[in-house]
N, C-alpha and C positions, 0 to 999 in steps of 0.2 A: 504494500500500500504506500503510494510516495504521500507526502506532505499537500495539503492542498495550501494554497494560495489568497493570502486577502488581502483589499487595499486597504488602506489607509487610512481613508473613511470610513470602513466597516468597523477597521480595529478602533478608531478614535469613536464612533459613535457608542460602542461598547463600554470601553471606556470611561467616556461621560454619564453616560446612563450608573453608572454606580459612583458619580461624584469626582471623576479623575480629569479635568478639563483641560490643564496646564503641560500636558505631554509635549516635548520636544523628538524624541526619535522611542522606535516601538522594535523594536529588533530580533530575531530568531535568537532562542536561547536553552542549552541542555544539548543531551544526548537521550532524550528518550525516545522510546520507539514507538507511542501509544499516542499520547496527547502531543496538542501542539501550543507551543511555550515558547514566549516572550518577555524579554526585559523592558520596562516600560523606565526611562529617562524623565523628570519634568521642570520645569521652571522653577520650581520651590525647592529641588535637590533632593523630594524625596524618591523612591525608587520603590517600584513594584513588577511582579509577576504576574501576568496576565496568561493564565490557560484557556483552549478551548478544549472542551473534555470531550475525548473520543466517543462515537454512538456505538461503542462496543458494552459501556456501560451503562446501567442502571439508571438515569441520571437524577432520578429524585433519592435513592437507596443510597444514592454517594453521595448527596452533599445531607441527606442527614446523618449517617456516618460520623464525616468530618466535620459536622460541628459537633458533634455528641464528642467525637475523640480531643479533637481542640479545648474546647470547655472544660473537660475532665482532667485533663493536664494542665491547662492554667490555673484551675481551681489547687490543682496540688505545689505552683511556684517551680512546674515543669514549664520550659523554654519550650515551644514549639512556633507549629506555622500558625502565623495572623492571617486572620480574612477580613478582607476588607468591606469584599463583595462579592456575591455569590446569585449568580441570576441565569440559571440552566439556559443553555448550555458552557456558560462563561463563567467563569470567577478568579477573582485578583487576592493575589496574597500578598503582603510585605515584603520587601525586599529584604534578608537576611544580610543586613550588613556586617562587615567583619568575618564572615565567612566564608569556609572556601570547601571544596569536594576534588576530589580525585577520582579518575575513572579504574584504578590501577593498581591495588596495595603493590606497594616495591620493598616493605619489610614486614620480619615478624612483627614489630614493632606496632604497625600501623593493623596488624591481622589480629592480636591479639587486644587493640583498643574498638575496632569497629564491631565483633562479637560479643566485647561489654558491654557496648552501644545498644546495641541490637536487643538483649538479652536484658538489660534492664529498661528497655520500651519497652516490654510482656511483663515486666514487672512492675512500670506503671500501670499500666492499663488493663491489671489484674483483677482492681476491686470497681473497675467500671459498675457502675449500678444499671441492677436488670433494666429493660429485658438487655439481650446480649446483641449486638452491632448486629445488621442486616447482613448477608448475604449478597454481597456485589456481583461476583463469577460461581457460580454455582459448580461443584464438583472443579473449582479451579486446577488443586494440585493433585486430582484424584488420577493417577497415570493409570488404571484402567479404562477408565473413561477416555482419558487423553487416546491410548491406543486404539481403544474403539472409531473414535472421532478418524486418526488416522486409515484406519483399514476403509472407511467408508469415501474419504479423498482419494485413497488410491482406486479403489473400485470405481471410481467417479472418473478419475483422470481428467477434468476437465480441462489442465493445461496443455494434454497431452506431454506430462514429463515421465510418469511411471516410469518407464524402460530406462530412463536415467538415474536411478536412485535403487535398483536391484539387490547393491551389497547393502544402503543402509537401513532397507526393509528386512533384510535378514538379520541385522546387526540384532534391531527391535524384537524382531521374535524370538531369539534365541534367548531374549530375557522376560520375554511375558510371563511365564509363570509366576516368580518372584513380584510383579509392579505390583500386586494387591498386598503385599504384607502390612506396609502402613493403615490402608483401610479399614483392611479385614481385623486390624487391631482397637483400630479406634471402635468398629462397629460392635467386638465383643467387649468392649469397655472397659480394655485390659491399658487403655491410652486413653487420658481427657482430651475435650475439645477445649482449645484455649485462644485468646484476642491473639491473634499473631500479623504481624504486615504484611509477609509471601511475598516481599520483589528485594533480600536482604541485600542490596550490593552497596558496596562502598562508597559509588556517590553518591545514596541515599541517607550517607551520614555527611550533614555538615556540621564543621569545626573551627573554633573559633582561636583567637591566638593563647588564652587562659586557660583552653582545655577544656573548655564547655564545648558541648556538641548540642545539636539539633536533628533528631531523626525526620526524614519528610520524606515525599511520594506517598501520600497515605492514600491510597487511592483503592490499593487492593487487600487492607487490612480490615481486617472479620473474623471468626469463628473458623477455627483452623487448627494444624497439631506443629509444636515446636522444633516438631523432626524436622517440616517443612523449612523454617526459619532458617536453622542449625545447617541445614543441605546446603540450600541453596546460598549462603555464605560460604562454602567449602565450594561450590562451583563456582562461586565469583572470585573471591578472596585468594584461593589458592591457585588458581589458574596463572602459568607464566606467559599468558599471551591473551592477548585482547581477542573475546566471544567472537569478531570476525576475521582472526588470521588467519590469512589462506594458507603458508607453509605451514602445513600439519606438524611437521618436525620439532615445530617451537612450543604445540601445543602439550602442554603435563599438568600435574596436580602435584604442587611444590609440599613435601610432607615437613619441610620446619615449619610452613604457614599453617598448614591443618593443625600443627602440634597449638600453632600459637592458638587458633581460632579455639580449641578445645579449652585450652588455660581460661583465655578469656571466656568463652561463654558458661563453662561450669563453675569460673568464680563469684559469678553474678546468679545464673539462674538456679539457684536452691530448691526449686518448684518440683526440679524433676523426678519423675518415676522410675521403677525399675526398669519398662519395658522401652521410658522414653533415653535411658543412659545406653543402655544396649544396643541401640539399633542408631546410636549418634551418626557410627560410622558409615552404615549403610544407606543413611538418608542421604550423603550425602553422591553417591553413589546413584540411588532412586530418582533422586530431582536431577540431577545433570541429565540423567537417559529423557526426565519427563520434557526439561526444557527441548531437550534434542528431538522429543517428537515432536511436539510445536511448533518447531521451526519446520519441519519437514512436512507436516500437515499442511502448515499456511505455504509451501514452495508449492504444494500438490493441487494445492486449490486456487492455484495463480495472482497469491501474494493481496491475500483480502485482508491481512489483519495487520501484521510487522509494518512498520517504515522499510519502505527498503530503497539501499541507494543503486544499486544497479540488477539487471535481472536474476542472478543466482546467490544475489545475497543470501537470501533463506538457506539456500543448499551447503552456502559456506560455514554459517553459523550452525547448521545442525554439525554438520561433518567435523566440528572443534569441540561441541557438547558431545558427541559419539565419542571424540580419541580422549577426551577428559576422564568418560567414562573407565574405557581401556586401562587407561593410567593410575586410577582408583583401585579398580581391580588389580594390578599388578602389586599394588601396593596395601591391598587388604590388610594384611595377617600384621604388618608394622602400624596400620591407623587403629585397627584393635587393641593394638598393646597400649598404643597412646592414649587411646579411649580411657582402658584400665589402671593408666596411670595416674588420672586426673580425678577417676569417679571412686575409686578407689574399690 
C-alpha cells in the first residue's frame, strides 16, 4: 500500500478544525508503515503530530482506547502522549520535545533499557479500571489465524505471485503445528490475558536526555498475552539488520541483545507466570514467523495493507523475519539457558 497524498489545504483545514491555525510547514514524519504522520511547524514555536489513522482500524474503538490509556497514565504522573485533538479520522498529538527514537538498538545497553520500557508500560496499565480496553485487531497476534489468512491469499493468488514464494510457503508449514501453543495456552487458562501494546520496537520508545522515556504508537494496545510483547522485542531488538535488508547474510538474532532484553524485561515484569517464563524464548521465535506471514500474506494479496516503497518490499521483509526465524532456532538451546538464568 504506498502513502497517499494530501495538499495542503486539506492538511491545514484539519488542522484548524481542532484549533491549530498558525502552521508554517506540515511535513512527512516516522517510519511507520500503517498511519500516515506528520510534523506540524507553527508561528508560536509550538510543535505537533498530526496523524491520519489508517481504515484498517476500528476508528471509534481506537480513539476511545487512547484516551482511556492517556488518562490513566496521566492520572498516575506517567509521561505519555498528549492529544490535543482527536476528530476520526484525524488526531494531533504534542510534539514530544527533547526527545528522540532510534530505529536500531546498536547495544546491549540500549536492549536491555527498551525491554524495561516496554515491561513497565504493562505494569502501568495493569490496574486500568474495568471494563478492559476494546479490541482494535481482532485475533491480531493469533498466528493461526495469521496462517489461515495466508493459505487463503495464496489460494486467491490475486497478484499472481504464488509461484514466486514456493520455498517461503514451505518454510511456514513446516512450523504450523507448533503457531497454536500460545493460544491454545491462553484459551486453557494456563496464561492470563493482559493490557499489552503488540508493535514492541524500539522506536516506539522515546527518550529523553534525563533518562525518562515515553512509550507511544498506542494504537495496537489491548487485551493480549506478554509473550506477545516479550517476542516481538526479540525480533526487533535483537535483529542485526534493518526488517528490510535484502542481503540475507547480514540478517541474525544477536544473542548478547536477547541476553540483554531478558535482564531487562524480567527485572521489571514481576507479573509473570510459570507458563508465561517458559515459553519467553519461544515467543520470540512464534512472532518473528507471525510477522513473517504478514508480510507474505499482504505481498500475496498485492500489497493492501504495509507501506510499501517499491514492488517486492513485502517479499523482502518476510524473507528477513523467515532467516531471523532460522537464527532463533539455531540458537535455541543457548536462549533457554538464558531464559533460566534470569527466571531462575
Amino acid at each position: 500500500m504506498s502513502m497517499k497524498e494530501y495538499s495542503m489545504q486539506e492538511l491545514g483545514s484539519v488542522l484548524a478544525s481542532m484549533g491549530i491555525s498558525d502552521y508554517t510547514s506540515v511535513d512527512r514524519y516516522g517510519s511507520g508503515h500503517i498511519n500516515d504522520t506528520f510534523k506540524v511547524e507553527t508561528k508560536s514555536g509550538k510543535r505537533y503530530i498530526l496523524q491520519r489513522i489508517s481504515d484498517v482500524f476500528p476508528a471509534d474503538v481506537l480513539k476511545s482506547n487512547i484516551l482511556r490509556i492517556t488518562s490513566h497514565l496521566q492520572s498516575k504522573g506517567v509521561k505519555t502522549l498528549e492529544v490535543v485533538g482527536y476528530e476520526n479520522p484525524w488526531r494531533v498529538y504534542r510534539f514530544l520535545e527533547g526527545y528522540t527514537s532510534t530505529d536500531l538498538v546498536t547495544s546491549v545497553e540500549q536492549a536491555e533499557f527498551v525491554a524495561g520500557a516496554f515491561a513497565k508500560f504493562q505494569n502501568d496499565l495493569s490496574d486500568l479500571p474495568e471494563p478492559p480496553l476494546l479490541t482494535v485487531l481482532p485475533r491480531f497476534h493469533d498466528t493461526p489465524d495469521r496462517i489461515r489468512l495466508l493459505d487463503e491469499a495464496a489460494a486467491a493468488d490475486v497478484a499472481g505471485r504464488k509461484a514466486l514464494v514456493a520455498r517461503e510457503l514451505d518454510f511456514i508449514e513446516r512450523r504450523r503445528e507448533s503457531a497454536s501453543k500460545v493460544v491454545d495456552l491462553m484459551a486453557a487458562g494456563a496464561m492470563p490475558v493482559r493490557t499489552t501494546h503488540n508493535d514492541t520496537k524500539i522506536n516506539n520508545v522515546m527518550l529523553a536526555p534525563d533518562g525518562s522515556n515515553v512509550v507511544i504508537d498506542l494504537d495496537t494496545t489491548m487485551p493480549g498475552s506478554a509473550l506477545y510483547d516479550f517476542g516481538d522485542m526479540v525480533r526487533t531488538s535483537s535483529a542485526a539488520a534493518a526488517e528490510d535488508e535484502k542481503d540475507l547474510s547480514k540478517v541474525y538474532s544477536k544473542k548478547e541483545y536477547f541476553e540483554a532484553l531478558v535482564k531487562g524485561y524480567t527485572s521489571s515484569a514481576k507479573f509473570l507466570v510459570d507458563a508465561e517464563k517458559e515459553n519467553l524464548a519461544f515467543s520470540a521465535r512464534l512472532i518473528t514467523l507471525t510477522i513473517g506471514v504478514r508480510f507474505l500474506t499482504d505481498y500475496l494479496a498485492g500489497d493492501t495493507y504495509f507501506h510499501t516503497a517499491y514492488p517486492d518490499h513485502n517479499l523482502v521483509r518476510c524473507r528477513t523475519q523467515l532467516k531471523m526465524v532460522e537464527s532463533m532456532e539455531a540458537q535455541a538451546d543457548e536462549y533457554e539457558a538464558i531464559v533460566r538464568k534470569y527466571i531462575g
